[in-house]
N, C-alpha and C positions, 0 to 999 in steps of 0.2 A: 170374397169369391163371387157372391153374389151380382158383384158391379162388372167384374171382369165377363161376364156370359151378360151382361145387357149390351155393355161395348160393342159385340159383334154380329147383335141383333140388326139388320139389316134391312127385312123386309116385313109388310103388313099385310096382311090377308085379311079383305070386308068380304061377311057375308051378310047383303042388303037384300032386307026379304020388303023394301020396299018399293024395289024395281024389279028383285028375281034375277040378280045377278052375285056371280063374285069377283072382287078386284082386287087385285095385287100391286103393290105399290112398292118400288125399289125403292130404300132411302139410304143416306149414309154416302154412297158414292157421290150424290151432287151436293147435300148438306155435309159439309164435313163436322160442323157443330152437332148433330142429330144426337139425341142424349132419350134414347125411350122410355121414358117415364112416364106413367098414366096416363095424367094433365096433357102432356105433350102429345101426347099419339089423339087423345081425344081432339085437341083443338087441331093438328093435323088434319084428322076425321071431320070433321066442321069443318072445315078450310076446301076441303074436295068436293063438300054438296052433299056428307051422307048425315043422315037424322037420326042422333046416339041412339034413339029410344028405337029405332027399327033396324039394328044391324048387329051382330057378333063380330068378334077379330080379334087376330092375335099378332104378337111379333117374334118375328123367328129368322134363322139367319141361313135357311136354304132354300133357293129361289125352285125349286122341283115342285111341282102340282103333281099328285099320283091319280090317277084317273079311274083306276079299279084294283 
């Protein structure tokens, strides 16, 4: 069951405390391969410009930002 709720993980939310920003990243719709594993979303993470050791994030499958 486990595998089945990463399938539908969708989206990544960086929080980069080493710009002071947050970024949301769609995936899944352009990667049809996209498979969120760890490894995977890190090197994602590398791959966009953000520096593991200054940022949190998670992956989650509703693109809504709740504001307050």
């Amino acid at each position: 069951m486990k595998n089945n709720r990463l399938k539908t993980m969708n989206c990544i939310t960086v929080l980069d405390f080493e710009v002071g920003k947050v970024f949301q990243y769609t995936i899944g719709k352009d990667h049809l391969c996209w498979n969120p594993e760890y490894e995977r979303c890190e090197q994602f993470l590398t791959g966009e410009g953000h520096n593991l050791s200054n940022i949190n994030w998670m992956v989650h499958n509703n693109e809504e930002i709740i504001a307050n």
